[in-house]
N, C-alpha and C positions, 0 to 999 in steps of 0.2 A: 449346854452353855458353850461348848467350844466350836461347835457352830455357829453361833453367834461373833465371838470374839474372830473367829476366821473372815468372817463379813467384813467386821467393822475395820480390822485392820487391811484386809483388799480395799475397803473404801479410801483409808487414808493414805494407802501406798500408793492406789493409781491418781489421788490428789497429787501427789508430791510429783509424779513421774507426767501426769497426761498433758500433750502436747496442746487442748485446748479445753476449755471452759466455758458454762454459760448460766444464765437463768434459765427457770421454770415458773408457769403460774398456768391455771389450768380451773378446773370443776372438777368432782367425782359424787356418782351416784354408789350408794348401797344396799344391795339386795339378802335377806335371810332366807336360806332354805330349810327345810325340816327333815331327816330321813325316817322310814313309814308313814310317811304321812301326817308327822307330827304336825306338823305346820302346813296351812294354803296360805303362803306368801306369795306374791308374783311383783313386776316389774313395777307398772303402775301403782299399786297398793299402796306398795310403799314408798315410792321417788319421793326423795327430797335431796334438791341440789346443794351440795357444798364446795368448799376449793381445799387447793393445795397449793403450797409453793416453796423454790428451795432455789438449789443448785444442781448442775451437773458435770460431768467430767470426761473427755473422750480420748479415748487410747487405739491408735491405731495397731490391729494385730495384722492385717494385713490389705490388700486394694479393695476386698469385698466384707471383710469380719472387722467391728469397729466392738471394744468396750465402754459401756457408756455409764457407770457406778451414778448414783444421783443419790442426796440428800433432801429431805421434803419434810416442811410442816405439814401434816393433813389434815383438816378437819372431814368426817363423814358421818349421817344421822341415819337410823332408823325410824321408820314410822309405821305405827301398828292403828288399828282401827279395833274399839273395843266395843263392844255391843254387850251390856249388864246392866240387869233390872230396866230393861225399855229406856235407858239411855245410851246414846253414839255417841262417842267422843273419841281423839286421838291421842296417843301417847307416842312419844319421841323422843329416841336416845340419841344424844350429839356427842359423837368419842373426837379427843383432840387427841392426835399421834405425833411422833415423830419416827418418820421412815427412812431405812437406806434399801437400797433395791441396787442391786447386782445384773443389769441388763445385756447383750449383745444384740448388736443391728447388723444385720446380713444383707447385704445390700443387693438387691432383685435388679434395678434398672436405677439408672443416675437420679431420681426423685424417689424412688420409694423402696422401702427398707423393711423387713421383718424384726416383730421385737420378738426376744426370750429372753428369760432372766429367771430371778429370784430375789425376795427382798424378808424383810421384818419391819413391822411397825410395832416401835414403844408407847402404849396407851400415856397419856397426862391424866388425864382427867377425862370424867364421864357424868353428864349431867343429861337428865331425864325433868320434859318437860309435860305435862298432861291440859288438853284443853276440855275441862268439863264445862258443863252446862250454864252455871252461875260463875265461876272463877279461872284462871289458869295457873297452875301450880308448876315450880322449875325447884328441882330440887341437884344437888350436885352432889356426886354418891363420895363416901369416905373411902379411897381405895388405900390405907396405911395397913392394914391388912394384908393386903396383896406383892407378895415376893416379885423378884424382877421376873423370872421365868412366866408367871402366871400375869405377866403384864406384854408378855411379846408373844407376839399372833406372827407366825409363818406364810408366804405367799409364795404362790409360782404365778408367773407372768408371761403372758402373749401378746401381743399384741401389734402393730403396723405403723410405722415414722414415715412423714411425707413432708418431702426440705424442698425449700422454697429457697431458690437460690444457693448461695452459699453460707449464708448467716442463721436463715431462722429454718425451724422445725414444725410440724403438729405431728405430735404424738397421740394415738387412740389404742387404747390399754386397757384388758381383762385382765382381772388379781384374782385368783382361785385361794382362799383360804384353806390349806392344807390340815387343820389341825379341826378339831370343834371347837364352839365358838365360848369358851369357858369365861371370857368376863361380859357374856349377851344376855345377863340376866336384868331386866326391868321391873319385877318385881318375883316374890314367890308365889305369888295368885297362878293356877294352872293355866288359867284362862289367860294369860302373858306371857311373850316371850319369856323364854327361862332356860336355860343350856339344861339345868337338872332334873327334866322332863320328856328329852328327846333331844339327839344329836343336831346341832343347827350348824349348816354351813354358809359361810359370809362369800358375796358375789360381788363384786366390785369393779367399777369402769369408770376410766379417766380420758380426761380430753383436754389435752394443754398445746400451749404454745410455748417454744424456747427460740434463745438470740442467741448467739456464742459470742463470745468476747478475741 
């Protein structure tokens, strides 16, 4: 937890201090891994595109290291393909977050910039939708159960910012989930994703454009 609260308040100190600001609005894809082989997930399988969008904030540390703290709504879905009893169909988890992510931009050449950072995203809500045969069913899971710790998922961040003049950005972002994926459960059938049947780790790539104010 004091990790956390160390974040949030770096978020709002270099709010208050950063010499400039802007918008974010973007796409992100999500990818589940399995470790032994729990899972064959791969890229395609599962794509399905979602967005993001927020704010950012940039703190000059020095001509070439820039802090860049950003706040972000995110939506991002998994999609699984289930094959039982000679029926295909899809199942699809949609998690709505809210993220802060702790970045630096290193700056390589006057357009293009190395990301690293760190963030957390706070799950909202998590709705799972199933396209079977005859109907499609959307169900939105009861997460009151669930403590704050066990609702925020850990990221480490790389990724490459290309500035287009002086105003705007494109940012292209890989989110490494650092922890297992403990609220990636879609159902307790083995035959589904489920964190309680093998460690699953979440892969995540973003692709936005920002404007500075």
């Amino acid at each position: 937890m004091k990790f956390h609260l160390i974040i949030i308040f770096s978020l709002l100190s270099y709010n208050l201090l950063s010499q400039e600001y802007g918008l974010k609005f973007g796409v992100t894809t999500a990818t589940p891994t399995g470790n032994n082989d729990s899972y064959d997930f791969d890229f395609l399988n599962s794509f399905s595109l979602s967005y993001q969008g927020g704010v950012f904030f940039i703190f000059d540390f020095s001509d070439i290291v820039i802090l860049k703290p950003q706040l972000l709504y995110r939506e991002y879905a998994i999609k699984q393909e289930i094959n039982e009893d000679s029926h295909i169909y899809d199942v699809e988890q949609k998690h709505t977050t809210f993220s802060g992510d702790l970045n630096f931009n290193i700056e390589l050449t006057s357009s293009l910039s190395l990301i690293f950072g760190m963030g957390t995203d706070y799950i909202i809500t998590i709705t799972t939708s199933s396209s079977l045969p005859q109907n499609q069913e959307t169900i939105k899971l009861d997460l009151s159960d669930m403590n704050t710790e066990e609702r925020i998922d850990p990221f480490a961040n790389v990724g490459v910012c290309f500035q287009i003049g002086s105003l705007f950005f494109i940012d292209l972002e890989y989110r490494h989930l650092l922890d297992n994926w403990g609220t990636a459960n879609i159902s307790t059938d083995n035959q589904l994703l489920n964190s309680d049947n093998g460690s699953v780790k979440l892969h995540m790539i973003n692709l936005s454009a920002a404007i500075l104010f």
